[in-house]
C-alpha positions as CSV (number, residue, x, y, z in Angstrom):
1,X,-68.5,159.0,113.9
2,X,-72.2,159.4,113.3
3,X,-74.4,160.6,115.9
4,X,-77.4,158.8,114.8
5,X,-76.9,155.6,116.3
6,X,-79.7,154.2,118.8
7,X,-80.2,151.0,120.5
8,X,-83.6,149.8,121.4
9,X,-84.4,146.9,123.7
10,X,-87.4,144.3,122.5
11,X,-89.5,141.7,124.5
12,X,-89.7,138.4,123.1
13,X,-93.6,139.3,122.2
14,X,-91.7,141.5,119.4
15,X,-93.7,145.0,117.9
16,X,-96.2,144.7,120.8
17,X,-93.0,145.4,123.2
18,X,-92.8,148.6,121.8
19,X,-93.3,151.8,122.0
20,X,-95.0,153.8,119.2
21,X,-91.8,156.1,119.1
22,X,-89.5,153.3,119.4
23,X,-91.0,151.9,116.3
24,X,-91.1,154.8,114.7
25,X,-87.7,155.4,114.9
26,X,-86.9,151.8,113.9
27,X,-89.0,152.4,110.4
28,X,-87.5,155.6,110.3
29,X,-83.4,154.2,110.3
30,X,-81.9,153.0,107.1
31,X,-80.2,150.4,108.6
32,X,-81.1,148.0,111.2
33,X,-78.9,145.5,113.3
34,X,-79.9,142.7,115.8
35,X,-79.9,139.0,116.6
36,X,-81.7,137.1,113.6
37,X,-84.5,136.5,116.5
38,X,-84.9,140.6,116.8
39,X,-84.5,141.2,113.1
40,X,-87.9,138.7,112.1
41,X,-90.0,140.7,113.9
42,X,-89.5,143.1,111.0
43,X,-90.9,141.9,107.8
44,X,-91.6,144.7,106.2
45,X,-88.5,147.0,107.3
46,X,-87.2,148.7,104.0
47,X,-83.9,149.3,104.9
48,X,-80.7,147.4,105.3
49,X,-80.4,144.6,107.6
50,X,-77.6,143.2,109.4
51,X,-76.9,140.0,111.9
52,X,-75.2,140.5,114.9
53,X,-72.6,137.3,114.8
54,X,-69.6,137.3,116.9
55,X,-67.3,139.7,117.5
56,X,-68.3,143.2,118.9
57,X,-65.0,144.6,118.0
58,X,-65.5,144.3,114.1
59,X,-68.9,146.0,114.8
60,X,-68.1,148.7,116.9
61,X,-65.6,149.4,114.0
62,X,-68.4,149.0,111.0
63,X,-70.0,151.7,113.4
64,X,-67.5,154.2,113.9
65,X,-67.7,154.6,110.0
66,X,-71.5,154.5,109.6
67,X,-72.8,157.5,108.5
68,X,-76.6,156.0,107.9
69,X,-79.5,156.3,110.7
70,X,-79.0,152.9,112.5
71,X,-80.7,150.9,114.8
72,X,-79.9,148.0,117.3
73,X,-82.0,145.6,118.5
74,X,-81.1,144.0,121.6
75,X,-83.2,141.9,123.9
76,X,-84.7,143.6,127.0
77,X,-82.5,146.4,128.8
78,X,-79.1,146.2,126.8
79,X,-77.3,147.3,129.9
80,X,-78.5,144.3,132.1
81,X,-75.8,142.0,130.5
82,X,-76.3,143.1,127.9
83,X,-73.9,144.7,124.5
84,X,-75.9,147.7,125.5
85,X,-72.4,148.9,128.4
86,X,-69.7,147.7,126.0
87,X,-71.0,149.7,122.8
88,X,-71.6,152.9,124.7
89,X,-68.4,152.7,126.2
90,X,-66.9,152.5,122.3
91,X,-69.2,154.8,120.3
92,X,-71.8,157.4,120.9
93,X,-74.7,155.3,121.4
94,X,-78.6,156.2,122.8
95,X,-80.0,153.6,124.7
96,X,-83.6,153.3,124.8
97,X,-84.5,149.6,126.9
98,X,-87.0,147.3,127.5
99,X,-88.0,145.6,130.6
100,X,-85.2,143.3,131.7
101,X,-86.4,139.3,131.5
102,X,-85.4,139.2,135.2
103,X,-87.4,142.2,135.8
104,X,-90.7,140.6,134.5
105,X,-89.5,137.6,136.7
106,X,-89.7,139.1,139.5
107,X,-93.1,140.7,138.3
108,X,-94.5,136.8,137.7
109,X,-93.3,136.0,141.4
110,X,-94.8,138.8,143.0
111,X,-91.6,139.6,144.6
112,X,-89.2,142.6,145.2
113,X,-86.0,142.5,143.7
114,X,-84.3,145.0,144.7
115,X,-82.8,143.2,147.1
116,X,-81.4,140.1,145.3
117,X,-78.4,139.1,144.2
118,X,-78.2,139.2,140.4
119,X,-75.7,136.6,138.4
120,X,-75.4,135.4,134.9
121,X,-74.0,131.9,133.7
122,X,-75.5,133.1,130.0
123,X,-72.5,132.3,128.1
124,X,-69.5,132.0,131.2
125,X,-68.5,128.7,133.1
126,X,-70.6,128.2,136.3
127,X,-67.3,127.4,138.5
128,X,-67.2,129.6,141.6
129,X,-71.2,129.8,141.3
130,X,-71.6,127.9,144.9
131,X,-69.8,130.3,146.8
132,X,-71.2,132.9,145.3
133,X,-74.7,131.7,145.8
134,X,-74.6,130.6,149.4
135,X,-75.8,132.6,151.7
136,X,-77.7,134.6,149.7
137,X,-81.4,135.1,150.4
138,X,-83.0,135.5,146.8
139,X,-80.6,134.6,143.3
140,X,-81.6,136.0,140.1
141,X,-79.9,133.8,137.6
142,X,-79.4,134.7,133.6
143,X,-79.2,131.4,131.8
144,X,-78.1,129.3,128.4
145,X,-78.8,126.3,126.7
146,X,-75.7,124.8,128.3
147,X,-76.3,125.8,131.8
148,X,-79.8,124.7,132.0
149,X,-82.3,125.4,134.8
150,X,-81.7,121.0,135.7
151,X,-77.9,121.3,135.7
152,X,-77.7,124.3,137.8
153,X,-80.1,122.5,140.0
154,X,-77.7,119.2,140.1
155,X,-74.7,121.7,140.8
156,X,-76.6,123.4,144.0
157,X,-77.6,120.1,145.0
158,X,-74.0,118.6,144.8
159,X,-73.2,121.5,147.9
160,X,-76.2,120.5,149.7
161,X,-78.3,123.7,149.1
162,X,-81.7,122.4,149.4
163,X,-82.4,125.7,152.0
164,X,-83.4,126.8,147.8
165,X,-86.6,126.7,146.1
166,X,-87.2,127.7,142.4
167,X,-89.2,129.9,140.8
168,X,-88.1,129.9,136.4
169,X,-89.8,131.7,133.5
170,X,-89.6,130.2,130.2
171,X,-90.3,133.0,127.1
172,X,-91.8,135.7,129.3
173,X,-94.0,137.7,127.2
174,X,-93.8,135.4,124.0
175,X,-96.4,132.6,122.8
176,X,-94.9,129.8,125.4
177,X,-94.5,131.8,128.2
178,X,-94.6,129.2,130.9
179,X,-93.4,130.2,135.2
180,X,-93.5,127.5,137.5
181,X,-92.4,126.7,141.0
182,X,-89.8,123.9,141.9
183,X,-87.7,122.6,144.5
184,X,-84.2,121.4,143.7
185,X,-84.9,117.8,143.0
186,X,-87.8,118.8,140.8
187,X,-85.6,121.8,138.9
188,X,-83.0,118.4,138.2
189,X,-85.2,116.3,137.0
190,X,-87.2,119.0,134.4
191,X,-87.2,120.0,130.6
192,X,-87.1,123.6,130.1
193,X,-87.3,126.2,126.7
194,X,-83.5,127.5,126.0
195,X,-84.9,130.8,127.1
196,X,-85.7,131.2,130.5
197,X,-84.5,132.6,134.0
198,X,-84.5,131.1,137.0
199,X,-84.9,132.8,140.5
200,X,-83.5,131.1,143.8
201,X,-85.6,132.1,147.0
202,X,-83.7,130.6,150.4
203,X,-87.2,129.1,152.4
204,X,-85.4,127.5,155.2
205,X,-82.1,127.8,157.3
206,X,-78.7,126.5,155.6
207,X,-75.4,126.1,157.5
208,X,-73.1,128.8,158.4
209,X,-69.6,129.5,158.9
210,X,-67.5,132.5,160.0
211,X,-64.2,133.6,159.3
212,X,-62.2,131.2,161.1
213,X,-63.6,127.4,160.3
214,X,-62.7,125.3,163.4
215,X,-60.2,122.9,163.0
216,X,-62.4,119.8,163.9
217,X,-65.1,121.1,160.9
218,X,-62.7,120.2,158.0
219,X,-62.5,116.4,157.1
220,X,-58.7,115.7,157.6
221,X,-56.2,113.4,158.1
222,X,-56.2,111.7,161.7
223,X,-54.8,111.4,164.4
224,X,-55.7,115.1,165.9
225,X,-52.2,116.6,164.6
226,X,-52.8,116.3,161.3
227,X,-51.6,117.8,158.5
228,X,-54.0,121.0,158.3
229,X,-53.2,124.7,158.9
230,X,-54.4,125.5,161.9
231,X,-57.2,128.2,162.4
232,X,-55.0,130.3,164.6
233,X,-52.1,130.0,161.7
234,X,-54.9,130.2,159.5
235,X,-56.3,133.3,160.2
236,X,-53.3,135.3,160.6
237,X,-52.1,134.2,157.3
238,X,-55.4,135.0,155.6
239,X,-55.5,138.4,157.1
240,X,-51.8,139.1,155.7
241,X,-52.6,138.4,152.3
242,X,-55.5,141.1,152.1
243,X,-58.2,139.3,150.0
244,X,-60.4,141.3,148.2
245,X,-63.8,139.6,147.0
246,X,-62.3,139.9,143.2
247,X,-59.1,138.4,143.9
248,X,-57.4,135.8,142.2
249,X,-55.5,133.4,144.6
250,X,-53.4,130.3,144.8
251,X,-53.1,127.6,147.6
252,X,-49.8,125.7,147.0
253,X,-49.8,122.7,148.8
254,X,-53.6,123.0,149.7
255,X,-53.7,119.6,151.6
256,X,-57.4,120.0,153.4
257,X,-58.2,122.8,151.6
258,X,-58.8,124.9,154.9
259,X,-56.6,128.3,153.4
260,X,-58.2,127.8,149.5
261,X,-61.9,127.2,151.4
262,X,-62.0,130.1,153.3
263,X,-60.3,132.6,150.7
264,X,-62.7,131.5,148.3
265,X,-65.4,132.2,150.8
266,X,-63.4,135.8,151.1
267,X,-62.9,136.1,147.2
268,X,-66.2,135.2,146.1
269,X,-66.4,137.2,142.9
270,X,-62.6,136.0,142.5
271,X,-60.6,132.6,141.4
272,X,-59.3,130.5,143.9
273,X,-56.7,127.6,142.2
274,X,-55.2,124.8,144.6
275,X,-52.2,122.5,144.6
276,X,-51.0,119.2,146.4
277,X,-49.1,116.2,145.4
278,X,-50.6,113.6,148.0
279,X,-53.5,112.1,146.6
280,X,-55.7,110.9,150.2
281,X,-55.0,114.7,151.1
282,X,-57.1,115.5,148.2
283,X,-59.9,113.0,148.8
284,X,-60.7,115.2,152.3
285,X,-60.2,118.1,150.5
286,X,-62.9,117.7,147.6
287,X,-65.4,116.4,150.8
288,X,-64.4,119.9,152.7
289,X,-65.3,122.0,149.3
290,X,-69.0,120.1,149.4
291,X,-69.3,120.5,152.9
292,X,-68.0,124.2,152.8
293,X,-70.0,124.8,149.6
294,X,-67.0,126.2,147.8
295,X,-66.3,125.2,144.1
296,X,-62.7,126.0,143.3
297,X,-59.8,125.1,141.3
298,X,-57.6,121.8,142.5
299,X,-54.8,120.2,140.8
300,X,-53.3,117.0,141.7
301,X,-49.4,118.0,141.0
302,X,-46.3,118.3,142.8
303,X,-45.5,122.3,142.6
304,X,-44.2,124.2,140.7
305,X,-45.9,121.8,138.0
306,X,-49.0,122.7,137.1
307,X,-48.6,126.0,138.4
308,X,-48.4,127.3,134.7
309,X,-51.6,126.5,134.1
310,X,-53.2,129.3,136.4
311,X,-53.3,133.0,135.6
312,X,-51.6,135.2,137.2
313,X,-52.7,135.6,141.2
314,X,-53.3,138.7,143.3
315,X,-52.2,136.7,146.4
316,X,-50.5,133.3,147.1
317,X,-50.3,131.2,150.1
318,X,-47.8,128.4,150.2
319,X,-48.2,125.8,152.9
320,X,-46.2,123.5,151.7
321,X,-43.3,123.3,149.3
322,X,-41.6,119.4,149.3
323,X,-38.1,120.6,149.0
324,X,-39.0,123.1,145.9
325,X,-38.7,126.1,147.7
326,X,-36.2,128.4,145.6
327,X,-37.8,127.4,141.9
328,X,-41.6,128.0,143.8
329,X,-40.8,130.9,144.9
330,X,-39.0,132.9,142.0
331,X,-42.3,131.8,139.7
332,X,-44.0,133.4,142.3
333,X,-42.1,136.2,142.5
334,X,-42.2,136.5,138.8
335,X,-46.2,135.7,138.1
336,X,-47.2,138.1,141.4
337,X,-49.5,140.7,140.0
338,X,-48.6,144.3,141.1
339,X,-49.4,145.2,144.9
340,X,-49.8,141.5,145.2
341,X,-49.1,139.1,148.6
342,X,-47.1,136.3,149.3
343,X,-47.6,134.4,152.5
344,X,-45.5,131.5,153.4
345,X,-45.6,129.6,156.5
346,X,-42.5,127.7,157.8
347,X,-41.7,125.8,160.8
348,X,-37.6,125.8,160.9
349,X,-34.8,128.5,161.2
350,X,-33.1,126.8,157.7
351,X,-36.4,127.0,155.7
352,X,-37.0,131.1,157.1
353,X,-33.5,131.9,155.9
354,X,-33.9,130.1,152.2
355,X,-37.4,131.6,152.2
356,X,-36.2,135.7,153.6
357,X,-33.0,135.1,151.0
358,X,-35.1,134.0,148.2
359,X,-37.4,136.8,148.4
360,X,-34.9,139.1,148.4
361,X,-33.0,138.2,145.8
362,X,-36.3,138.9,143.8
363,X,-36.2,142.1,145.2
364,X,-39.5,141.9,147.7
365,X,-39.9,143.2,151.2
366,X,-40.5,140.9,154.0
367,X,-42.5,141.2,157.1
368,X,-41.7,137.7,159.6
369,X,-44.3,136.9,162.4
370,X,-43.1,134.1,164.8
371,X,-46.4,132.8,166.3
372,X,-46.3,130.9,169.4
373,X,-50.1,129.7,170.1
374,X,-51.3,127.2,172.9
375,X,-54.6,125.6,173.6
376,X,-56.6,125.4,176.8
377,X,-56.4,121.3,177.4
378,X,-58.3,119.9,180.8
379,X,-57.0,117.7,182.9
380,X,-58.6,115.9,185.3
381,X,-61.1,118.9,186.9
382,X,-58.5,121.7,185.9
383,X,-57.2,123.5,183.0
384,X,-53.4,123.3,181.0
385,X,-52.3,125.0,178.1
386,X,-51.0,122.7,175.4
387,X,-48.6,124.3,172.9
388,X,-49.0,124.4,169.1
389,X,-45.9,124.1,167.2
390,X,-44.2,127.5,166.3
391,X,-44.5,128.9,163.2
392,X,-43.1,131.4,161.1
393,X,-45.4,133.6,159.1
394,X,-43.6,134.9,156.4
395,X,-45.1,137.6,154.3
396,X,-43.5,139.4,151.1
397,X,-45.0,142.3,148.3
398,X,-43.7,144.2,146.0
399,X,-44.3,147.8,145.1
């Protein structure tokens, strides 16, 4: 493996981003590799040149057996997602980078950055992006021709974020460098250059919610009992299943979407994927992701169908199984990851037994919580206690 290998990060203004010993050492390599972008800004190089494509795994390899002086090229810092982590962790690599684009973003604003929340869409699907978003004070955001400054702008304004205004750079420290100020509405409605960054600053007060979403927030099906896992039930369940903020999660039999909501809120950096077979269940729960700014995974199928098409979960909650109990649970069982959760709530003794038997057999432990919860009522100038059905909180893992 040659030693000589060095990666160099460039400005979109080209040679004048450099260094004179960074361009030194770029005349001085026999063979140079970059994006056809990096590569024209050297005319007159005299060595070899060679266009990054696709596939980082055929290059690392071409490296491992280069024995010439090479160079990359890579835009800005190379470790700011960037190839620069990804070939350094394959092949003895020196860095040497450039400012970051959202580096000189924050330099056109004026503002720190040290304190914002850094995500890219450059490239990735922008599901999971409101939860990850809300809240947040400032929102550095890496970009693509696909997920444009105006549709990123229509998906915050889908969840009601207007609390954002917009700050995006277009070609920062090229010819058409261009940084302007927008709110939402104006981002939507906006042509941008493919490359750009946009910056979210919160300038005004958005909703909140904590960890336990009152019943009466979630649009549900009426009367008052309706068919929604209550925050008491809904907190103790949550709590067993030990949600990380990477975790991958299912909600079988999601109805409101009150358990998939708030462990997406919990999972933020995770996947959460949803379930239910009654169609008006689903119409609340799509209002209650909007309301609840949470952008998640929901199929309208009667489990286990369509429970194939998810990857494999860190934790599952089942609120709901139509009658499909044993054939749920031993694909659950069986698609668990390691030191994964199972949390099932069940109301009868029959269901506890088929569910503590089924579990079992698929050789998990079980841990049974009978909670007995009841709500302060008044009545007339006094106070009763009105009893919530019982309910058995059943949780199962694996070693």
């Amino acid at each position: 493996m040659s030693s000589t290998i060095k990666m160099i990060g460039i400005g979109d203004n080209g040679k004048d981003s450099l260094l004179p010993l960074y361009e030194e050492m770029i005349y001085d390599s026999e063979l140079l590799i970059g994006g056809e972008r990096q590569l024209a800004f050297f005319p007159d190089y005299q060595g070899e040149k060679s266009i990054i494509k696709s596939g980082l795994t055929k290059l690392v390899n071409e490296l491992k057996e280069e024995t010439r002086r090479t160079v990359i090229l890579a835009s800005g810092d190379p470790l700011f997602y960037g190839i620069g982590s990804y070939l350094a962790s394959k092949i003895n690599v020196e860095i040497y980078p450039y400012l970051s684009s959202i580096q000189l973003a924050f330099a056109k604003m004026g503002e720190r950055w040290q304190d914002a929340k850094f995500i890219s869409v450059h490239g990735r699907p922008m599901k999971g992006l409101a939860q990850k978003i809300d809240g947040e004070e400032k929102v550095a955001l890496l970009t693509d021709e696909e997920n444009s400054p105006a549709k990123i702008a229509k998906y915050l304004l889908n969840y009601g974020m207007t609390e954002y205004s917009a700050f995006v750079t277009e070609h920062l420290s090229g010819e058409k460098e261009r940084c302007r100020y927008f709110t939402l509405e104006e981002m939507a409605n906006e042509q941008f250059l493919p490359l750009n960054v946009v910056i979210l600053k919160r300038v005004s007060e958005g909703p909140t919610w904590s960890f336990g979403i009152d019943d009466q927030e979630f649009f549900q099906r009426k009367p008052d009992k309706g068919l929604i896992t209550k925050k008491e039930i809904r907190t103790l369940s949550l709590s067993a299943l030990k949600l990380k903020k990477t975790s991958i999660v299912w909600d079988i039999g999601t109805c409101t979407g009150s358990v998939a909501i708030e462990a997406a809120r919990i999972a933020k950096e995770g996947e959460v994927y949803a379930i239910e077979k009654n169609e008006h269940d689903l119409v609340n729960c799509y209002e209650n992701l909007k309301k609840f700014r949470t952008d998640l995974t929901v199929v309208h199928k009667k489990a286990p169908e369509g429970l194939e098409e998810f990857p494999n979960p860190d934790a599952i909650f089942i609120g709901g199984t139509a009658g499909n109990i044993d054939e749920i649970l031993d694909i659950c069982c069986s698609r668990l990851k390691p030191n994964g959760r199972i949390v099932l709530n069940v109301v009868t003794i029959e269901n506890l037994m088929q569910t503590v038997h089924a579990f079992k057999k698929n050789q998990f432990q079980v841990d049974i919580t009978l909670a007995q919860v009841s709500k302060s009522k008044p009545i007339l100038d006094l106070t009763r206690f009105e009893a919530l059905n019982p309910i058995y909180i059943i949780t199962a893992s694996k070693d």
